[in-house]
C-alpha positions as CSV (number, residue, x, y, z in Angstrom):
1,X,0.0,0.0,0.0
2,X,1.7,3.2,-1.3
3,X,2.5,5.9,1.7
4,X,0.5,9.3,2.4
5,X,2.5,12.6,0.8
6,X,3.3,15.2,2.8
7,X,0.3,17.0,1.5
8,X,-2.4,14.4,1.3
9,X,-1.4,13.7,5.5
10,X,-1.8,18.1,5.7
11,X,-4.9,18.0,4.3
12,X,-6.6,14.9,6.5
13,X,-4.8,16.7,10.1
14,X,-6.6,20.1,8.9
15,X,-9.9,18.2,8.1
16,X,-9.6,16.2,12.0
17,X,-8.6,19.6,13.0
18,X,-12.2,21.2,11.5
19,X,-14.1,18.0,12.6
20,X,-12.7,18.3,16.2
21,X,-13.3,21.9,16.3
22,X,-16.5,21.8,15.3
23,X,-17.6,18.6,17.9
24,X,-16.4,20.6,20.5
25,X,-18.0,23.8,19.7
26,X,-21.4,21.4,19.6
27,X,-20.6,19.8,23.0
28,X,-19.9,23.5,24.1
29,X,-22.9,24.7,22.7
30,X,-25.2,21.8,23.9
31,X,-23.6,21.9,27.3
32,X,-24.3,26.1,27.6
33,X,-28.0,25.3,27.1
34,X,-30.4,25.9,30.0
35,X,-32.3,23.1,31.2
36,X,-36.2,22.5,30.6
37,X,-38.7,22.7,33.7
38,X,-40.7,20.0,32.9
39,X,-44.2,20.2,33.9
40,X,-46.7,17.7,33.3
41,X,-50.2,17.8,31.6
42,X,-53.2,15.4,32.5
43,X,-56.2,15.8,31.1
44,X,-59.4,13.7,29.2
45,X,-59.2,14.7,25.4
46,X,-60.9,11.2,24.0
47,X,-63.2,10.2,27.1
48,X,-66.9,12.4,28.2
49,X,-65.0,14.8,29.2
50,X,-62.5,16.0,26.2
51,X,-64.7,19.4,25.8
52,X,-63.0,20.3,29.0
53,X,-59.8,18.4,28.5
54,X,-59.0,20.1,25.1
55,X,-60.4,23.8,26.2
56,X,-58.3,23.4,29.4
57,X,-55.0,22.0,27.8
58,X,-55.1,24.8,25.2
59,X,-55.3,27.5,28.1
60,X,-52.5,26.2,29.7
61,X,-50.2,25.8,26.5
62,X,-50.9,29.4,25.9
63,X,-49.9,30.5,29.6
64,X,-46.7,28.4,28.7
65,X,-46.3,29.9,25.1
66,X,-46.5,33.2,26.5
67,X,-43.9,32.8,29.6
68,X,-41.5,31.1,26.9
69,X,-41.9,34.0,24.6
70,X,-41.0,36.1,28.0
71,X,-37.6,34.5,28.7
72,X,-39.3,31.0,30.3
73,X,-38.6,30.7,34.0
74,X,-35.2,32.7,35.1
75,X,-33.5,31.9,31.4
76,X,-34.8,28.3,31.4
77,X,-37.5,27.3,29.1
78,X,-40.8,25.5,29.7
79,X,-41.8,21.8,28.0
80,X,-44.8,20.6,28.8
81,X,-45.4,16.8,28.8
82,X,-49.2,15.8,27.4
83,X,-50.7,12.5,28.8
84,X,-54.2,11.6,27.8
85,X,-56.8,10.4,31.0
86,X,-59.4,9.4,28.9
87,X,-62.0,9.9,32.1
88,X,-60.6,6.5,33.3
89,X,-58.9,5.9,36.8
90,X,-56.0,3.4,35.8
91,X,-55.0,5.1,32.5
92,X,-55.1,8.6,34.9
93,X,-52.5,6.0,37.6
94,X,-50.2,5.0,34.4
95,X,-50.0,8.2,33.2
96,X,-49.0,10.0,36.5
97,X,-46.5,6.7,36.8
98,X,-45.2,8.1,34.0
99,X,-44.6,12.0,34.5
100,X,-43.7,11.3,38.2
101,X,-40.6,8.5,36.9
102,X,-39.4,11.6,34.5
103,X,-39.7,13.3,36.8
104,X,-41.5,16.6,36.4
105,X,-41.3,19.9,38.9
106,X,-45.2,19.7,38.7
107,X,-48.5,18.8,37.2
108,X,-51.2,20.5,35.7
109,X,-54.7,18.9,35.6
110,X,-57.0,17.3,36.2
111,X,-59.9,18.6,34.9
112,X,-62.7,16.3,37.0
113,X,-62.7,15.2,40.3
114,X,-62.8,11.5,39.7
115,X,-59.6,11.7,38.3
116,X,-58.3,14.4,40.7
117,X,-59.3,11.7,43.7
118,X,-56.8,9.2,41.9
119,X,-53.8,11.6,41.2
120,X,-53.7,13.9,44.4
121,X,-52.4,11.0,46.8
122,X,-49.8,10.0,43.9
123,X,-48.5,12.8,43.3
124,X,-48.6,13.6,47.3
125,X,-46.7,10.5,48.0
126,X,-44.0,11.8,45.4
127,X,-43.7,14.8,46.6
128,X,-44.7,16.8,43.5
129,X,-47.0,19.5,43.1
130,X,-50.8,19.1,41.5
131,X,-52.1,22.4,40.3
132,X,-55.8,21.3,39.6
133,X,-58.1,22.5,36.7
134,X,-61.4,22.5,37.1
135,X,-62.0,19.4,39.5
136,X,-65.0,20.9,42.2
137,X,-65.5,18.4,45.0
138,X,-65.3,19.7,48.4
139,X,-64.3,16.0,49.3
140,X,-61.0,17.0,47.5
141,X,-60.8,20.0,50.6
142,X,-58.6,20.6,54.0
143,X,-56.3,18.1,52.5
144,X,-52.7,18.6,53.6
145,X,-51.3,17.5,50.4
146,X,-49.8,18.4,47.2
147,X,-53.0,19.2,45.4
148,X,-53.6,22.5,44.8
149,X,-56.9,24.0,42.6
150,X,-57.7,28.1,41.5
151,X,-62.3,27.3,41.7
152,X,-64.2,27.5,44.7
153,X,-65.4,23.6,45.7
154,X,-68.2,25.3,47.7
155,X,-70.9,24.7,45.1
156,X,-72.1,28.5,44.8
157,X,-74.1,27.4,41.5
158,X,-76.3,24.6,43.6
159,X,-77.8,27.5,45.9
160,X,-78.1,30.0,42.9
161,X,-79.8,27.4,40.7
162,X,-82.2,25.8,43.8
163,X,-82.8,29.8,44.3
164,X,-83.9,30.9,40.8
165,X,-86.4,27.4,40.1
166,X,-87.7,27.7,43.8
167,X,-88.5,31.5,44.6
168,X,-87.8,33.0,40.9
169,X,-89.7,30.3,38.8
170,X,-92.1,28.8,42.0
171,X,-91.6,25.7,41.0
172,X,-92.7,23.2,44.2
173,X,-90.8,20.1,42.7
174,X,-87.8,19.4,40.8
175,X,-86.6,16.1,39.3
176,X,-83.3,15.4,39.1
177,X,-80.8,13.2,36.4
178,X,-77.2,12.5,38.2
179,X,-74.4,11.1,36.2
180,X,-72.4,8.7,39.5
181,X,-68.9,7.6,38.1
182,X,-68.1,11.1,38.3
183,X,-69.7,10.9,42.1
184,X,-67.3,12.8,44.0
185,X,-68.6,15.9,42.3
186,X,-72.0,15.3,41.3
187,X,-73.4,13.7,44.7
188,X,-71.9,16.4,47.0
189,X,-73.2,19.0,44.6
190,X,-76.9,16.9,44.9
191,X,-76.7,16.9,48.7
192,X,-76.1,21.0,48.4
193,X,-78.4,21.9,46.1
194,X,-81.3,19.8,47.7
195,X,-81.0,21.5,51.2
196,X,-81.1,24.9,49.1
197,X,-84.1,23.6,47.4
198,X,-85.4,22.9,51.2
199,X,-84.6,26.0,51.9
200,X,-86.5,28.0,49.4
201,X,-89.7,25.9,49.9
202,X,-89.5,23.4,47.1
203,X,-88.1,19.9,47.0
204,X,-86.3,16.9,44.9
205,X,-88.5,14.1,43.3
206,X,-87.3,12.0,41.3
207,X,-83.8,11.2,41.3
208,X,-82.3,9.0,38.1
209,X,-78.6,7.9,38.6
210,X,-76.8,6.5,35.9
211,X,-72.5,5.4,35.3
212,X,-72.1,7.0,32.1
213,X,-70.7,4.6,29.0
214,X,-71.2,3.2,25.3
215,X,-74.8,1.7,26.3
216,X,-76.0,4.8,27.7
217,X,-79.7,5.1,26.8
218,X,-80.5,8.9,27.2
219,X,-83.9,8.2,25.5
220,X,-84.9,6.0,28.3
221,X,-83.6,8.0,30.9
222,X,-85.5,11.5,30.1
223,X,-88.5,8.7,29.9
224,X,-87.9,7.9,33.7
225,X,-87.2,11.1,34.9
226,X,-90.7,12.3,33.0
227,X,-93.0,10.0,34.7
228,X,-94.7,11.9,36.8
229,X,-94.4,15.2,34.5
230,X,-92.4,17.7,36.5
231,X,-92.1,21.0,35.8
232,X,-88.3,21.3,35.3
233,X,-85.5,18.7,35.2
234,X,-82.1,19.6,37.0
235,X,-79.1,17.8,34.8
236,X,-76.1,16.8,36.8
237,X,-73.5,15.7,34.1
238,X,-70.8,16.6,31.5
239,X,-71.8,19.1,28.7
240,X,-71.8,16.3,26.2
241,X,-74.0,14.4,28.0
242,X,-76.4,17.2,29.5
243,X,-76.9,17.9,25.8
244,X,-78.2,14.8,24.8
245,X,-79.9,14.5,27.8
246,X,-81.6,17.7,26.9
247,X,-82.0,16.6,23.3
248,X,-84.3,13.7,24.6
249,X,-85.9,15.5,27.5
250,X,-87.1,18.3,25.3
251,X,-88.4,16.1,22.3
252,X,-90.7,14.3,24.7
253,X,-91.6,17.9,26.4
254,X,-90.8,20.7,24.6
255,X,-91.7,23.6,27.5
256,X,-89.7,21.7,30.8
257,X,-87.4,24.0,32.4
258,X,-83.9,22.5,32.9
259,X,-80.8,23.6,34.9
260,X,-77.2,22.0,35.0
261,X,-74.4,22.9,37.2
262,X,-71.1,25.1,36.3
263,X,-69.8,21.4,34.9
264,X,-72.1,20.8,32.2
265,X,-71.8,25.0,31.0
266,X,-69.5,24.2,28.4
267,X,-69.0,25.6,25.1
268,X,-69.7,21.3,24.0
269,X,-73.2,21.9,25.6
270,X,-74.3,24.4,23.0
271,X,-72.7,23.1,20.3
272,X,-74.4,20.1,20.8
273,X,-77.3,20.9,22.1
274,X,-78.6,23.4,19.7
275,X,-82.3,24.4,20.4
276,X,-82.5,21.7,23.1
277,X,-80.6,23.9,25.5
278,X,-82.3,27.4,24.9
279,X,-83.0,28.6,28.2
280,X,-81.1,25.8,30.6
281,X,-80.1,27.8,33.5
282,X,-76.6,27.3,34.3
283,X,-73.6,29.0,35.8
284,X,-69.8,30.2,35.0
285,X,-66.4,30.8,36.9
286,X,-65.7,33.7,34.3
287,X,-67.6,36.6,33.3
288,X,-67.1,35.6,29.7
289,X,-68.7,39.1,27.9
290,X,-66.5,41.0,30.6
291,X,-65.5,43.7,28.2
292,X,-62.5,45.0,30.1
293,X,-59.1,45.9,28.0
294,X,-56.9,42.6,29.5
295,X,-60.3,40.5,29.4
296,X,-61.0,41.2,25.2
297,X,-57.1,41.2,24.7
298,X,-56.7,37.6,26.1
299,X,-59.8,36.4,24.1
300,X,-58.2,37.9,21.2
301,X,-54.6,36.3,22.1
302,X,-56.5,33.0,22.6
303,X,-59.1,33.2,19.5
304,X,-56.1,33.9,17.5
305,X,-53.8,31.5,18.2
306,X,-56.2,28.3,18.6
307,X,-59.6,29.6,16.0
308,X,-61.6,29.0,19.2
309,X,-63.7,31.2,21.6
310,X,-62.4,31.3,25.0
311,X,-64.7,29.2,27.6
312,X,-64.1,28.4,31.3
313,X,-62.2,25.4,30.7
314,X,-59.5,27.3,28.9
315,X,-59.9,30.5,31.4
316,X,-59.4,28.0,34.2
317,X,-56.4,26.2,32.6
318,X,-55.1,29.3,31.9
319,X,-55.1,31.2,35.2
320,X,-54.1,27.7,36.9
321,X,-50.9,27.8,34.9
322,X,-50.2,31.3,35.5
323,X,-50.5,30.5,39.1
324,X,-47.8,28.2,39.1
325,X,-45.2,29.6,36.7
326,X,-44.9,32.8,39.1
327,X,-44.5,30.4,42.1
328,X,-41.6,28.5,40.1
329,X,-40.4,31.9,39.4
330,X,-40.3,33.8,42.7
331,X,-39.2,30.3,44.3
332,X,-36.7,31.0,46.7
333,X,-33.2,28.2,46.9
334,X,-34.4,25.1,48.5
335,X,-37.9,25.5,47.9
336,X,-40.8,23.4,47.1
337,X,-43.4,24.8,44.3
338,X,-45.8,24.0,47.5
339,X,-44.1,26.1,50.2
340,X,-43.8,28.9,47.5
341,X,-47.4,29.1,46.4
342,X,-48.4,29.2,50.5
343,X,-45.9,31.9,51.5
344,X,-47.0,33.9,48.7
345,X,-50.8,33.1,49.2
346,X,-52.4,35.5,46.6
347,X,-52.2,35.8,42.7
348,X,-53.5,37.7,40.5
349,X,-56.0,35.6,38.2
350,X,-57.8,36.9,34.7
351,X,-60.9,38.4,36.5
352,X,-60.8,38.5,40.0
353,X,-57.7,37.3,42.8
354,X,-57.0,33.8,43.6
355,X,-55.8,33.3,47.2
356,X,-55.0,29.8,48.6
357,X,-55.6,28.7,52.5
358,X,-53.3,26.7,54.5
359,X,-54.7,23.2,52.2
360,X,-54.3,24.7,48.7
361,X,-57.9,25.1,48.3
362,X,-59.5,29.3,47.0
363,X,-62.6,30.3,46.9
364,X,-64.2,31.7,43.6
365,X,-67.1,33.4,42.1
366,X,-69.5,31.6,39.7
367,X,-71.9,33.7,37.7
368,X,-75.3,33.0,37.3
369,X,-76.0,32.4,33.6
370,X,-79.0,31.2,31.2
371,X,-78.5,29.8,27.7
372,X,-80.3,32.6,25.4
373,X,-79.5,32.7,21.5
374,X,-76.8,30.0,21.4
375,X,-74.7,31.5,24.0
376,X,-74.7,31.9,27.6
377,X,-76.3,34.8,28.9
378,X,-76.6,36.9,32.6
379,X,-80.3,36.0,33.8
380,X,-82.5,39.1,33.1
């Protein structure tokens, strides 16, 4: 084999010379780069309950879009890691298995409180914090754990809704369909609105539970809860399902009053429900025709970047994520996301403050609201 020249063996030292120059300024380069926070997402966007899962996720990537855009979290940018619940308690375990092994500085989600009830303890026991979404049980409460959530779990919208069929409408009797693998929300919110009910000198008849899945028959349960004709029909269920609930309630009697708690007020609710839904009194967290400067530009910033109208869900996920990027960003060395959202206590939310007691839990405003014209409405 003939020997290298003196040139050819000049040329291949430059060339290791480049190639080594250049590996080290990618090492250099790769090494200078800050570090992700991680944060987890959990949320339902193929089960009942994707309406909220989707609206919510899309809040809190735009809180994250937004802080990224802003210089992320003291030079470090923000990754957010999706996993899908589906409304189902062991696929909600194996993906908090997951995140947790990563492992992420926190969660974001749920966005129901039967999933909430199977993360908080897992996510307690690894000592990482929950920020919740939109999860309302007050059996979730005075926990001291790692679960923290931005909505009032004191069921405002049971008293206002048990108020405005009892004294406002007169009605003396109120049937009532509950949705039960979601129970930890729906029968504490029963229990509440049935003493308000009490209170204003009507009362529950009929109750008709059902465990919502493929063999659902929403024809046959409007039938049941229509068998002794009341005068209104109080829906206690997701917005996909309170619509076709409707859909079948109204078809058999067109003139029933119906009412469904903050839950089922989703945007899904009116989309599906059309002309079923016209007048279902309901209620909000958000003032969503608030026509304040920040209010209009955020609906703007959100219409814009995901050709959608802003809803509760997305308001929720939103402020929820805001909430915890300024705790990871005024955390002080040594501390835990949880010590740093108590010592700080209050933030400022889209509408109105959000101030956490010693457990993590706020308290919130809900707004009375009717469905008038295909959108929801402040009662008259």
């Amino acid at each position: 084999m003939p020997s290298m020249t003196t040139p050819a063996r000049t040329q291949l030292h430059g060339l290791l010379v480049l190639c080594t120059a250049l590996l080290l300024a990618a090492c250099e380069e790769q090494a200078s780069a800050p570090t992700p926070i991680r944060l987890g997402v959990i949320v339902d966007v193929s089960g009942p309950g994707a309406s909220l899962g989707l609206a919510g996720r899309n809040g809190m990537q735009l809180a994250v879009e937004e802080a990224n855009a802003a210089g992320g979290i003291q030079g470090r940018p923000i990754e957010l890691l999706y996993r899908d619940d589906g409304f189902d308690p062991q696929r909600a375990r194996q993906a908090a298995a997951e995140l947790i092994a990563v492992p992420v500085e926190a969660a974001i989600g749920p966005m129901t409180s039967l999933i909430a009830e199977q993360l908080a303890p897992l996510f307690t026991e690894a000592g990482i914090l929950l920020m919740g979404g939109t999860p309302l049980s007050p059996l979730l409460a005075g926990r001291d754990d790692q679960f923290f959530r931005t909505l009032s779990h004191t069921n405002p919208d049971a008293r206002d809704i048990a108020n405005h069929l009892g004294q406002r409408q007169g009605i003396q009797r109120v049937n009532v369909i509950i949705e039960l693998r979601n129970r930890s929300y729906t029968l504490p919110w029963l229990a509440d609105f049935k003493r308000h009910l009490q209170a204003s000198g009507a009362e529950v008849g009929l109750t008709v539970e059902f465990s919502r899945d493929q063999q659902t028959d929403f024809a046959d349960l409007a039938r049941r809860a229509l068998a002794d004709q009341p005068a209104a029909v109080v829906l206690i269920s997701s917005a996909l399902d309170t619509a076709l609930l409707a859909t079948q309630l109204r078809q058999q009697e067109p003139q029933l009053i119906l009412a469904t708690p903050a839950w089922g007020a989703a945007d899904t609710l009116i989309e599906m429900g059309g002309r079923a839904v016209e007048g279902m009194i309901t209620a909000q967290a958000f003032d969503l025709n608030d026509n304040s400067a920040d209010f209009v530009a955020f609906k703007q910033r959100y219409q814009a970047r995901f050709a959608q109208h802003i809803d509760t869900a997305a308001l929720t996920g939103y402020n929820a994520t805001r909430v915890l990027l300024t705790a990871l960003q005024q955390r002080q060395p040594g501390e835990q996301p949880k010590q740093t959202l108590l010592r700080i206590r209050q933030f400022q939310g889209l509408q109105h403050p959000i101030v956490f007691d010693d457990f993590g839990d706020s308290d919130s405003i809900l707004y009375p609201m009717v469905v008038r014209d295909g959108r929801f409405s402040s009662p008259e």
